[in-house]
C-alpha positions as CSV (number, residue, x, y, z in Angstrom):
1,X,0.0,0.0,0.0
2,X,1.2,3.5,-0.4
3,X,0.5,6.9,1.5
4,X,1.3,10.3,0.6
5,X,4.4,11.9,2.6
6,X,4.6,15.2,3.6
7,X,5.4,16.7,0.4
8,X,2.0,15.2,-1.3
9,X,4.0,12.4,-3.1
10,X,3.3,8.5,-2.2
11,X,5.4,6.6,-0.4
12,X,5.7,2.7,-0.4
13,X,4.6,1.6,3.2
14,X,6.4,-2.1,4.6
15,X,4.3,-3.9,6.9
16,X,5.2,-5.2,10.0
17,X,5.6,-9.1,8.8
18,X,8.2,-8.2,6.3
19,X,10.4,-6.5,8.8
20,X,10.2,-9.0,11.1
21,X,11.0,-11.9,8.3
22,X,14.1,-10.0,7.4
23,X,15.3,-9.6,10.9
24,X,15.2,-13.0,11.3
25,X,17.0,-14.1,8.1
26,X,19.8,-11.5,8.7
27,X,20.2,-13.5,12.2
28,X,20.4,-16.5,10.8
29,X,23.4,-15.7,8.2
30,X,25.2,-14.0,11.2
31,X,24.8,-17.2,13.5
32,X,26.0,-19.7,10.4
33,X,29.2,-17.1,9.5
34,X,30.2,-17.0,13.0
35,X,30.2,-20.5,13.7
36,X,32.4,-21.4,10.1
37,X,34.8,-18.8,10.4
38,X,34.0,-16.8,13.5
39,X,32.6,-14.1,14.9
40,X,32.8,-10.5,12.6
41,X,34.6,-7.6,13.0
42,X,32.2,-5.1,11.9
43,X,30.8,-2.4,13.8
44,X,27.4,-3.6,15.0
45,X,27.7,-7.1,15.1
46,X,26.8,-8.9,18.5
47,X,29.6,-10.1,20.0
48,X,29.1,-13.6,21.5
49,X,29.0,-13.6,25.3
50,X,31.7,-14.8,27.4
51,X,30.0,-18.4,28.4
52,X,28.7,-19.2,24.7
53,X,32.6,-18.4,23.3
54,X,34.1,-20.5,26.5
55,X,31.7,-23.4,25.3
56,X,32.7,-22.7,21.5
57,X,36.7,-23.0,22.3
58,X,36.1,-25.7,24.9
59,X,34.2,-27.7,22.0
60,X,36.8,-27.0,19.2
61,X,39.7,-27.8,21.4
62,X,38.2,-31.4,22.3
63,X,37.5,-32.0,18.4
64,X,40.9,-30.9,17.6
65,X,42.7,-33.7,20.3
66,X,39.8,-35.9,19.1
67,X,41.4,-35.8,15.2
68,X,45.4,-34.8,15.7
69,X,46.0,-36.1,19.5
70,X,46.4,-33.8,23.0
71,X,48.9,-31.1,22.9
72,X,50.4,-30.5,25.8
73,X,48.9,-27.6,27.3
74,X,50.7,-25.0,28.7
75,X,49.8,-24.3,32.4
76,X,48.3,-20.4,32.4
77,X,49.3,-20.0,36.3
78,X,53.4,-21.2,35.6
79,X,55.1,-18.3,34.8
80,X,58.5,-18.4,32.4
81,X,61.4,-17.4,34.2
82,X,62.8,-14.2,32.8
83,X,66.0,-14.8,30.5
84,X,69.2,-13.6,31.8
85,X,71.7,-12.0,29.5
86,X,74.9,-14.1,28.8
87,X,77.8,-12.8,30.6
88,X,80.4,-11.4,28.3
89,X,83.7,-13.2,28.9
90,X,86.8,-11.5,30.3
91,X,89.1,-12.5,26.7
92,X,87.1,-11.5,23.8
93,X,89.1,-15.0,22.4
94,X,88.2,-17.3,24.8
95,X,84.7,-17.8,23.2
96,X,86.6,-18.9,19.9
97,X,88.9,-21.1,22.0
98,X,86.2,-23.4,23.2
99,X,84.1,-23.8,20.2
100,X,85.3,-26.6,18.1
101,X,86.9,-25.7,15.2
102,X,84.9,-27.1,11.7
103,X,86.2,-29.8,9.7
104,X,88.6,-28.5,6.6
105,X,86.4,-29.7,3.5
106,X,89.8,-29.4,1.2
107,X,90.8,-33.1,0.3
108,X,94.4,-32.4,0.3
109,X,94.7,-31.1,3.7
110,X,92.0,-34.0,5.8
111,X,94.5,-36.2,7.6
112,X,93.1,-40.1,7.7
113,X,91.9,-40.9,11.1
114,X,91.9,-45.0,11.9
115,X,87.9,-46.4,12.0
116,X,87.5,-46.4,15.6
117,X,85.5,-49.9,16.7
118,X,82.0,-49.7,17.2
119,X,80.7,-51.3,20.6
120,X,77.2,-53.1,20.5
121,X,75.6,-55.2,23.2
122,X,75.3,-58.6,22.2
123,X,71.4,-58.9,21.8
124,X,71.9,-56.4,19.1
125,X,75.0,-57.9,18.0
126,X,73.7,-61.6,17.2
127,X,70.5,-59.7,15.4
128,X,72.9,-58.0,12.7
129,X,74.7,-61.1,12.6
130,X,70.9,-63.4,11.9
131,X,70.4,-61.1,9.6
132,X,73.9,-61.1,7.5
133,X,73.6,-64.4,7.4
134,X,70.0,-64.6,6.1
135,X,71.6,-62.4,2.9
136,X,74.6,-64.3,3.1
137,X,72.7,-67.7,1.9
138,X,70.7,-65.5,-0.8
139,X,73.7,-64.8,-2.0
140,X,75.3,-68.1,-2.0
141,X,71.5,-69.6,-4.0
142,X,71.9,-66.8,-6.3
143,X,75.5,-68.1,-7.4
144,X,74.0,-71.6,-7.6
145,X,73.7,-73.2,-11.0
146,X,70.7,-75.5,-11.5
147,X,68.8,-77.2,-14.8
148,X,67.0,-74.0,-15.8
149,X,68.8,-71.6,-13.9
150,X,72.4,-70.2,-14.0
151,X,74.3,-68.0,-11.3
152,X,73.6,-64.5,-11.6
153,X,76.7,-62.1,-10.0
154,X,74.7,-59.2,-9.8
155,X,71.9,-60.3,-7.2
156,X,74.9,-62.2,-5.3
157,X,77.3,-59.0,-5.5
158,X,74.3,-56.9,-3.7
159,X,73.5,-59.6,-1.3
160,X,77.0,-59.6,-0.2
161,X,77.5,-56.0,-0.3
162,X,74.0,-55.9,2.5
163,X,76.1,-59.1,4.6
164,X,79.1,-57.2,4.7
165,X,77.3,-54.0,6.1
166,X,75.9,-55.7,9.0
167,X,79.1,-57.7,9.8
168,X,80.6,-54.2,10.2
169,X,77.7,-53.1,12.4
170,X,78.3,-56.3,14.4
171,X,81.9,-55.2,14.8
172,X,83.0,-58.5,12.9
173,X,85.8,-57.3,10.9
174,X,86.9,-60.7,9.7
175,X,83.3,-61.5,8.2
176,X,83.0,-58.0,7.0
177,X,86.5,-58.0,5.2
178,X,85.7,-61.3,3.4
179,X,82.3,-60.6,2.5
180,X,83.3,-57.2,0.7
181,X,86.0,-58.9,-1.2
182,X,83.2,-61.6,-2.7
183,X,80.9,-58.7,-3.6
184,X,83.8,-57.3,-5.3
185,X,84.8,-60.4,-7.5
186,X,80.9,-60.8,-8.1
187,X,80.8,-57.0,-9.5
188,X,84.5,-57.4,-11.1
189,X,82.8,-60.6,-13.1
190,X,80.0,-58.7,-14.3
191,X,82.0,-55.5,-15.5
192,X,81.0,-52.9,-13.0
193,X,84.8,-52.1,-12.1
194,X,83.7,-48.8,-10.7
195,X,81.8,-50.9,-7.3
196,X,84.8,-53.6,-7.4
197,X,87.0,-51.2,-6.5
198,X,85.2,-49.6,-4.5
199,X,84.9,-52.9,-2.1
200,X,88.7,-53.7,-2.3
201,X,89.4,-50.5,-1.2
202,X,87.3,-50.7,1.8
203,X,88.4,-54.7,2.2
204,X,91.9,-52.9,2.0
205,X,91.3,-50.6,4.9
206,X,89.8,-53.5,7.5
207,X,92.6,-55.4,6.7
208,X,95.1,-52.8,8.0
209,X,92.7,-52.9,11.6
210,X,92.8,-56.5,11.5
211,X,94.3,-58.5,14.4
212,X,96.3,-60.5,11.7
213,X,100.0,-60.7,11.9
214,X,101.9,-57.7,10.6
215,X,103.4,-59.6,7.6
216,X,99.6,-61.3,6.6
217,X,98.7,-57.8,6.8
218,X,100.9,-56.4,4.6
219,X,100.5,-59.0,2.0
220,X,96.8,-58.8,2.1
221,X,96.3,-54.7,1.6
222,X,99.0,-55.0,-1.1
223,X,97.0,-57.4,-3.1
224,X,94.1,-55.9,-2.4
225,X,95.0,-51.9,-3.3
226,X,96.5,-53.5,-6.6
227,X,93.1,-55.1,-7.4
228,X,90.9,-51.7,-6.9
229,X,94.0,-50.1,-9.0
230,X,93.6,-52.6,-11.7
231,X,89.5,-51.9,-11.3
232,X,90.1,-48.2,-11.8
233,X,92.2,-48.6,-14.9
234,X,89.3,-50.7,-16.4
235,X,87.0,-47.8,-15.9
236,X,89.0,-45.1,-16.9
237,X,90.1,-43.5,-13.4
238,X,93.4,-43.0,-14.1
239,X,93.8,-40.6,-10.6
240,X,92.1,-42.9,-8.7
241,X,94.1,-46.1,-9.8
242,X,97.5,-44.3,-9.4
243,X,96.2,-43.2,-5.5
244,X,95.3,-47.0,-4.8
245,X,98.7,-47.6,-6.3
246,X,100.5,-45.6,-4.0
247,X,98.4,-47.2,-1.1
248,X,99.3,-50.5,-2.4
249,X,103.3,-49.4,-1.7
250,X,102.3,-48.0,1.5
251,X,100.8,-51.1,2.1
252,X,104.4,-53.0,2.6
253,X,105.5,-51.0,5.4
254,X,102.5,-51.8,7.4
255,X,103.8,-52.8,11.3
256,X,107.7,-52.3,10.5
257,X,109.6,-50.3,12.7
258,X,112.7,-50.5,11.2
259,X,115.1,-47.6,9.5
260,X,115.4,-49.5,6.5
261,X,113.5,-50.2,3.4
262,X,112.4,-53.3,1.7
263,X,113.7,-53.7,-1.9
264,X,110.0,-55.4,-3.1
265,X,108.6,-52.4,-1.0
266,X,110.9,-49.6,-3.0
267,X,110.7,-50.8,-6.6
268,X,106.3,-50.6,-5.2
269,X,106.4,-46.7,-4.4
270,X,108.7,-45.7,-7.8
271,X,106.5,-47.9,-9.9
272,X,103.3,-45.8,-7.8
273,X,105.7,-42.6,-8.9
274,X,105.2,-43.2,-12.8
275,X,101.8,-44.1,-12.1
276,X,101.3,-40.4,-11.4
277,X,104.2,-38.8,-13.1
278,X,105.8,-40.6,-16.8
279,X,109.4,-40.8,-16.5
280,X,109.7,-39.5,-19.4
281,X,108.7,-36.2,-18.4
282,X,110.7,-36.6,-14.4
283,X,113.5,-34.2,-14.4
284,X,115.4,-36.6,-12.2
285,X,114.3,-39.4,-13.8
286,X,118.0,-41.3,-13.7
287,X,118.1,-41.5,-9.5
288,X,114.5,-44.2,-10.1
289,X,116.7,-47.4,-8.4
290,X,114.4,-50.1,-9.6
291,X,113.0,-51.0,-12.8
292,X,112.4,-49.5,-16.1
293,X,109.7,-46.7,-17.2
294,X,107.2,-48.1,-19.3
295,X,107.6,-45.5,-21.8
296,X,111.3,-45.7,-22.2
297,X,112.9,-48.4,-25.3
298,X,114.2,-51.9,-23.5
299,X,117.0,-52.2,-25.3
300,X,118.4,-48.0,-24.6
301,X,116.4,-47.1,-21.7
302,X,118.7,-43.9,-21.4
303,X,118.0,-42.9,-25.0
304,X,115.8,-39.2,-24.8
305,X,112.6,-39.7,-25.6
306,X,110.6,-38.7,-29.1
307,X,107.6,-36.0,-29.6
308,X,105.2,-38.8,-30.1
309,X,106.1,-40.5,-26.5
310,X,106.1,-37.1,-24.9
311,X,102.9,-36.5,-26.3
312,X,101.2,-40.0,-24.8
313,X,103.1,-39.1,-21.5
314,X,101.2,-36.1,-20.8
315,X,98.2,-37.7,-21.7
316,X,98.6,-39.8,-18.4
317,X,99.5,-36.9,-16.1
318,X,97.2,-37.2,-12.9
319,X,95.6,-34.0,-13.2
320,X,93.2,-34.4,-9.9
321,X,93.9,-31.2,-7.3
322,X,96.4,-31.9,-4.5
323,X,97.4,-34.7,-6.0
324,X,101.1,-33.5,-5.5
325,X,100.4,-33.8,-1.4
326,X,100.3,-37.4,-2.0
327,X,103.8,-37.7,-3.9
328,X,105.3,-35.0,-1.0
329,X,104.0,-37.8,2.0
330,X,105.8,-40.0,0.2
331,X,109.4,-38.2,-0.2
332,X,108.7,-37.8,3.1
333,X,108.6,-41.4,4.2
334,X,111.2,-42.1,1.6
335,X,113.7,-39.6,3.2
336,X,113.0,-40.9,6.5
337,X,114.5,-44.5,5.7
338,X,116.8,-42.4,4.4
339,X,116.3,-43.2,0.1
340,X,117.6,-40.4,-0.2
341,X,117.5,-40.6,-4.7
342,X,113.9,-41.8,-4.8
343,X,113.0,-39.2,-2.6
344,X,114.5,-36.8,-5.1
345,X,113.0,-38.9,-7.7
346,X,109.7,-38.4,-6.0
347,X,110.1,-34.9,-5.2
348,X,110.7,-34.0,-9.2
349,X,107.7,-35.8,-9.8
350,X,105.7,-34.0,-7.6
351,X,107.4,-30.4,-8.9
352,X,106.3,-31.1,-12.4
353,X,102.8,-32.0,-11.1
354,X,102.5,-28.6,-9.9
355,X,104.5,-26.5,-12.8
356,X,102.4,-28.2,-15.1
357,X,99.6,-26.4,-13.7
358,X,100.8,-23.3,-14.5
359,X,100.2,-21.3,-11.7
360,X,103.2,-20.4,-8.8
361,X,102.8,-21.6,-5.5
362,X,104.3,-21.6,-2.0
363,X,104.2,-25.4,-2.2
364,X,106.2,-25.2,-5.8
365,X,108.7,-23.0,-3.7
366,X,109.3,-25.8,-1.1
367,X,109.6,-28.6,-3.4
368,X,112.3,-26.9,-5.5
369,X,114.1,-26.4,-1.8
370,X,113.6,-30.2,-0.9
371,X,115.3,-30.6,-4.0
372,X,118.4,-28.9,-3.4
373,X,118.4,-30.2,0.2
374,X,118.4,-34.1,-1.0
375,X,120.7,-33.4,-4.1
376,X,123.1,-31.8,-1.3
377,X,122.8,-34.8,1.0
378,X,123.7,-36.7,-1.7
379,X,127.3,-35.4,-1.7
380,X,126.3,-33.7,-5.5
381,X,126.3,-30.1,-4.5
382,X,127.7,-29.5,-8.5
383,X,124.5,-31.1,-9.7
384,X,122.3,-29.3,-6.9
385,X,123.8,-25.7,-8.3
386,X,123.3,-26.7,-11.8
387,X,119.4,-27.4,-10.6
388,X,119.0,-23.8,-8.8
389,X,120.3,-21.8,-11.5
390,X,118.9,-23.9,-14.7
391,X,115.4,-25.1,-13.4
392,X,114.5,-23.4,-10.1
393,X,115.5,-19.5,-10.2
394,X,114.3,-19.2,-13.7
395,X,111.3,-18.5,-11.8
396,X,110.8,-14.7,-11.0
397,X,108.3,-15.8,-7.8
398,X,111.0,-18.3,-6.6
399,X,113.8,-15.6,-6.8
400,X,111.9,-13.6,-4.4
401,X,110.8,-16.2,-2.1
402,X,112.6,-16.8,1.3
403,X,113.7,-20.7,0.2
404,X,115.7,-19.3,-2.6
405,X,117.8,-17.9,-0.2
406,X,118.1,-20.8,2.8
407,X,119.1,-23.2,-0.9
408,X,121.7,-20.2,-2.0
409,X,122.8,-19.9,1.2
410,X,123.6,-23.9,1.6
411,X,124.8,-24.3,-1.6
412,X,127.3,-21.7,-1.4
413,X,128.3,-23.2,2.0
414,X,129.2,-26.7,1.1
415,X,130.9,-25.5,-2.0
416,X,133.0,-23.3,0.3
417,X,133.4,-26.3,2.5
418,X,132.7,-23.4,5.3
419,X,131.5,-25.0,8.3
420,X,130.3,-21.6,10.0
421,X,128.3,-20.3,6.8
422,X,126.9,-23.9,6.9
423,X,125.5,-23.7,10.3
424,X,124.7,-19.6,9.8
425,X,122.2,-21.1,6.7
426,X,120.6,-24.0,8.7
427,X,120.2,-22.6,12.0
428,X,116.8,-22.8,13.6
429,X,117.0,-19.4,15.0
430,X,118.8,-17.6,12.2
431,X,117.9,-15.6,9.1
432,X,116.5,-18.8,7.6
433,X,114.1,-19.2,10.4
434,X,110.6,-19.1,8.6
435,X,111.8,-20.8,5.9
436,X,113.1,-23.9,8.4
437,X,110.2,-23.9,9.7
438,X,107.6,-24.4,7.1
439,X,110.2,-27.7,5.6
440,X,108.7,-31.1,7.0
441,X,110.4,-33.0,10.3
442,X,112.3,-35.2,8.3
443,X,113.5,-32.4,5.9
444,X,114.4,-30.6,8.7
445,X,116.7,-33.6,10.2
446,X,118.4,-34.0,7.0
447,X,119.7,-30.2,6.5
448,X,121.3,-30.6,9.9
449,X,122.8,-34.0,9.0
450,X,123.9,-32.0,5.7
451,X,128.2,-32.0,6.0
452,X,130.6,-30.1,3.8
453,X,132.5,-32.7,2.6
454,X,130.8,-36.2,1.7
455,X,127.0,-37.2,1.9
456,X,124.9,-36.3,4.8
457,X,124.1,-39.2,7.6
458,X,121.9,-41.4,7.1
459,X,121.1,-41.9,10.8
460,X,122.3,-40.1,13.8
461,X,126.5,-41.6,14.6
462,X,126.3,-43.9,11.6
463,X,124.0,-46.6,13.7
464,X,120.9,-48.3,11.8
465,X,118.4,-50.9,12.7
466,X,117.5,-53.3,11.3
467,X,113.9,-55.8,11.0
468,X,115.5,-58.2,13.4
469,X,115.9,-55.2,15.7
470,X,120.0,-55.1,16.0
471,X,122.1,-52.7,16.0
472,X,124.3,-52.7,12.5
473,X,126.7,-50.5,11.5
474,X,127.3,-49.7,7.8
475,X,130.8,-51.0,6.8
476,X,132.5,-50.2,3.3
477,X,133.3,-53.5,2.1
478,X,137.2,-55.0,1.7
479,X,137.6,-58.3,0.2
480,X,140.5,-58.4,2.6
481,X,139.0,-57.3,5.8
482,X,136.2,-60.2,5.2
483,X,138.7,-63.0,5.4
484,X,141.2,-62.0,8.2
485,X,142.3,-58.9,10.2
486,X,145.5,-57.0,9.1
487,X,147.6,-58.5,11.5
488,X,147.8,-61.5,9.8
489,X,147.9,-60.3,6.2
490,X,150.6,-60.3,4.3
491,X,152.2,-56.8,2.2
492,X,153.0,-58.4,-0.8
493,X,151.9,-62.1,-2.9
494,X,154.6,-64.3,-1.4
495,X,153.6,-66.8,1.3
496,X,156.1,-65.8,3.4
497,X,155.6,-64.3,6.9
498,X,154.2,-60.8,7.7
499,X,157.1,-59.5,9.8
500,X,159.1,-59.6,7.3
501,X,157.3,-57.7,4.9
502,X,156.2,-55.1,7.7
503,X,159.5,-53.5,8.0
504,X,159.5,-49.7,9.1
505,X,161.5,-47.5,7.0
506,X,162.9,-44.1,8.7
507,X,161.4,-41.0,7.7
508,X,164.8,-39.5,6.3
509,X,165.4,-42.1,3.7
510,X,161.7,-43.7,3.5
511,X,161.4,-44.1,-0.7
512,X,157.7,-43.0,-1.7
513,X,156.3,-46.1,-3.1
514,X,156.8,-47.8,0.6
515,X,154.2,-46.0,2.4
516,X,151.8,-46.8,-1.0
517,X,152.6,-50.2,-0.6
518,X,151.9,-50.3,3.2
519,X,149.0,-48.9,2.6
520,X,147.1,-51.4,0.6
521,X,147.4,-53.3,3.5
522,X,145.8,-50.8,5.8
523,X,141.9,-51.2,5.0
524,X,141.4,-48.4,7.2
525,X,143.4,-46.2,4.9
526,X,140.5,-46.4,2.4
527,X,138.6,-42.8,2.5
528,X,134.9,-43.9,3.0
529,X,131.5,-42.4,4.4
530,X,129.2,-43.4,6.7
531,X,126.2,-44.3,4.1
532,X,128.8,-45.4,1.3
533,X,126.6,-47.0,-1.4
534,X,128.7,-50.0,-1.4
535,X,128.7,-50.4,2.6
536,X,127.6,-53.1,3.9
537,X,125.9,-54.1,7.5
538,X,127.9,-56.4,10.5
539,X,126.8,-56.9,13.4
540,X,127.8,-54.8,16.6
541,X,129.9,-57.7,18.0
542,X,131.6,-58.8,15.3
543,X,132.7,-55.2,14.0
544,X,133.9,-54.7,17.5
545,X,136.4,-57.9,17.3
546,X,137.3,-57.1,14.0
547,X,138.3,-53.4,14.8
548,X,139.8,-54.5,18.0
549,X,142.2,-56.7,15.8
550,X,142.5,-53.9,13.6
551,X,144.1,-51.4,15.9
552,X,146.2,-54.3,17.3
553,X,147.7,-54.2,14.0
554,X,148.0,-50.5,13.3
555,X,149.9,-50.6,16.9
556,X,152.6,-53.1,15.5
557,X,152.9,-50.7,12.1
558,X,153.2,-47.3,13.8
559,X,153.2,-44.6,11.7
560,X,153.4,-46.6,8.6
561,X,150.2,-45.5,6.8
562,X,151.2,-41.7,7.2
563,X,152.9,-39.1,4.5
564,X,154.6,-35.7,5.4
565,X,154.7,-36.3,8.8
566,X,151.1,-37.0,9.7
567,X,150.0,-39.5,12.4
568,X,148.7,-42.9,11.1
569,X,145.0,-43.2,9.9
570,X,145.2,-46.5,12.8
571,X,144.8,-43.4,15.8
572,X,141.8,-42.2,14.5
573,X,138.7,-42.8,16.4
574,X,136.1,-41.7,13.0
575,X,136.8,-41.6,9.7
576,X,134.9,-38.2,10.3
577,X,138.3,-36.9,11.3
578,X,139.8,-37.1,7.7
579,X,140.3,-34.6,6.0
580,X,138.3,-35.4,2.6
581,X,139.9,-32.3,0.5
């Protein structure tokens, strides 16, 4: 219905039951939005009372344990307890002292740490070993050969692989060791060289921890290093078969103490050499004492090589990073049994490794040091000079470095045969001092064994050890000397007696040629060193008889062994005390 307004014009009048219907409808949509997604924000909405929103959060806190599980409620009444500032330590460093320092990712500078031995109890420990043994027999049926099935490596190499897992966890390092090594033939058989030698080289490693004996041991991680090096070849990894190479000649010095050097074990590590390094391309190629290089000609071995085998060398260079470290660790071990050319041998190997990179580093700086130090201590100091001024300072970064001067400083030393420059050059707390100290232990031992006449010391006063653990002395060897002592040889070819042939002659009217003839008979008078390539080793007793029947002999000849008025060579105590020059 309408009604006129004020203004005479009709207006459209609601009645009561709409209003009331609308009302209600607008309730309703409030009631259902609030209870999907809560009550609104908008000014004029009724706000739900205390109780009914209690009730709601009550009911939506039981569903939600009711569908996800109780969440531990926190108790409104606890209170947290305030935080307290960290005190500030007294040394601003002593923070940084306590926290650990992080591992160095760089794989030239991670030093091997043994596998330390895991402890289970033995309920766990007899599961892992049900269960190895449950793959163990999978492995042997897979291998089996019946009438319309045939052995199938590849199942059986897994199976093992799983066995030798669990063995490990059990601590079993027999079990684990041989079960590895059949995964690895079972891979090896089916051409996946990559896994075999993946499985020696771990076989390799729990036979160094094993409980065997020493020599087992050694023969065991040989083989097995040479079998993952053989793997690697097979797949192309020519870095990673020279690396199990060089652990398989490590492998030969596992558990000896001793100061010397197996031959089997030495021709091992310069064969490992080439593996990373061609001879061909080894400036010090010559001081290799074992074997032949592979790319030299059989029949002239010293012949220089041609473009074409230079050019297949270099395509066998080991070009994997820091893979000089691993040639220096060995020079190292080489110059500590005192191998002294294949530790130069080495060491050039390891210099040409890192020129061939291009790029001039501290480490080339101390490798072209190392090699003036060994060629020194090799009694060569003409062949170290011509080293320094035709290979090493015809680098401009090596002319500047601090071990150009400690190796001009030495060279010039010995060539002076100047025992104070010497000791100025080497001295710990000299001018040299940085440059000493960045030189590894055994380098360091050497320069101050270095002498400026004759090669340096092998060991400290001329005493080695050997396996057997006695005390040898290195002896130059006299055909002579072996039979019988002096006393009781004769000057001369006749069978007739000694005393008549050792007849002292004045000084005034002695002729020349009679002290030259006593002296062949004088094997002391021979001018020798202490590591004389051709010495030999005697034991301590014996030597000590034989020298006590030396000196009874030099006693009854006197001065005879002497020219110009010296004393005999019979009253020296060391052959140290002769004058070389």
């Amino acid at each position: 219905s309408t009604e006129p307004d004020s203004k005479g014009q009709a207006k459209r009048v609601v009645p009561a039951a709409a209003n009331t219907t609308m009302s209600s409808y607008k309730n309703n949509n409030a009631s259902n939005r609030d209870a999907l997604f809560g009550g609104s924000s908008k000014k004029g909405a009724r706000k739900p009372s205390a109780g009914k929103a209690a009730s709601y959060k009550a009911k939506n806190a039981s569903n939600r344990d009711a569908l996800f599980g109780s969440a531990p409620a926190a108790d409104a009444k606890a209170k947290k307890a305030p935080s307290k500032p960290r005190p500030a330590p007294a040394d601003p460093f002593a923070s940084l002292e306590k926290d650990p320092v992080p591992a160095n990712t760089s794989r030239g500078y991670v030093t091997k740490q043994t596998k330390p031995k895991i402890s289970v109890s033995s309920t766990v420990k007899l599961a892992k070993i049900k269960e190895a043994e449950k793959f163990r027999d999978q492995a042997t049926k897979a291998m089996q050969k019946g009438v319309f099935t045939r052995p199938d490596p590849l199942s059986a190499g897994s199976y093992y692989s799983r066995a030798a897992d669990l063995y490990g966890q059990a601590g079993e390092n027999r079990l684990e060791r041989l079960h590895r090594i059949a995964s690895a033939d079972c891979q090896r058989g089916i051409g996946s060289y990559g896994l075999a030698a993946l499985q020696y080289m771990k076989a390799a490693e729990l036979s160094h921890l094993s409980d065997e004996t020493p020599d087992r041991k050694r023969k065991e991680g040989h083989k097995l290093y040479m079998d993952a090096a053989v793997a690697f070849q097979n797949c192309q990894m020519d870095s990673k078969a020279a690396t199990a190479q060089l652990e398989a000649a490590k492998a030969l010095t596992w558990g000896d103490d001793s100061t010397l050097l197996g031959k089997d074990a030495l021709a091992a590590m310069e064969l490992a050499v080439e593996a990373y390094v061609p001879d061909v391309l080894n400036a010090f190629r010559r001081h290799r004492q074992t074997g032949i290089s592979k790319y030299a000609d059989p029949s002239n071995p010293d012949a220089e090589p041609t473009q074409d085998v230079l050019m297949l060398a270099k395509d066998h260079i080991v070009n994997q990073p820091y893979a000089h470290e691993a040639l220096q660790e060995l020079a190292n071990l080489l110059i500590h049994y005192g191998e002294y050319p294949s530790a130069l041998y080495t060491t050039g190997a390891a210099s040409y490794l890192m020129q061939n990179d291009g790029v001039y580093t501290i480490s080339l700086s101390r490798s072209f040091i190392v090699e003036t130090i060994l060629q020194l201590a090799m009694g060569d100091p003409v062949a170290a000079e011509k080293t320094f001024l035709d290979r090493h300072v015809q680098s401009t970064n090596y002319l500047h470095s601090r071990e150009c001067k400690l190796g001009e400083e030495l060279i010039r030393a010995i060539q002076n045969r100047n025992d104070e420059e010497l000791e100025e050059a080497r001295s710990p707390h000299g001018s040299n001092k940085s440059s000493m100290t960045h030189l590894t232990a055994n380098v360091r031992t050497l320069v101050q064994r270095l002498r400026v006449s004759g090669a340096a010391r092998r060991t400290e006063g001329g005493v080695m050890t050997r396996k057997d653990g006695k005390s040898v002395v290195p002896v130059a060897r006299s055909d002579t000397a072996k039979k019988q002592p002096v006393a009781k040889l004769g000057l001369d070819d006749d069978s007739s007696s000694d005393e008549e042939d050792l007849v002292v002659v004045p000084k005034a009217s002695a002729p020349k040629a009679a002290p030259r003839q006593a002296r062949k008979a004088v094997p002391a008078a021979k001018k020798q060193d202490d590591d004389s390539d051709e010495g030999e080793l005697l034991d301590t007793d014996k030597m000590e008889k034989e020298m006590d029947d030396l000196m009874a002999g030099l006693d009854d000849l006197g001065d005879l062994g002497s020219d110009d008025g010296d004393e005999g060579l019979g009253e020296f105590d060391d052959d140290d005390d002769i004058d070389l020059r």
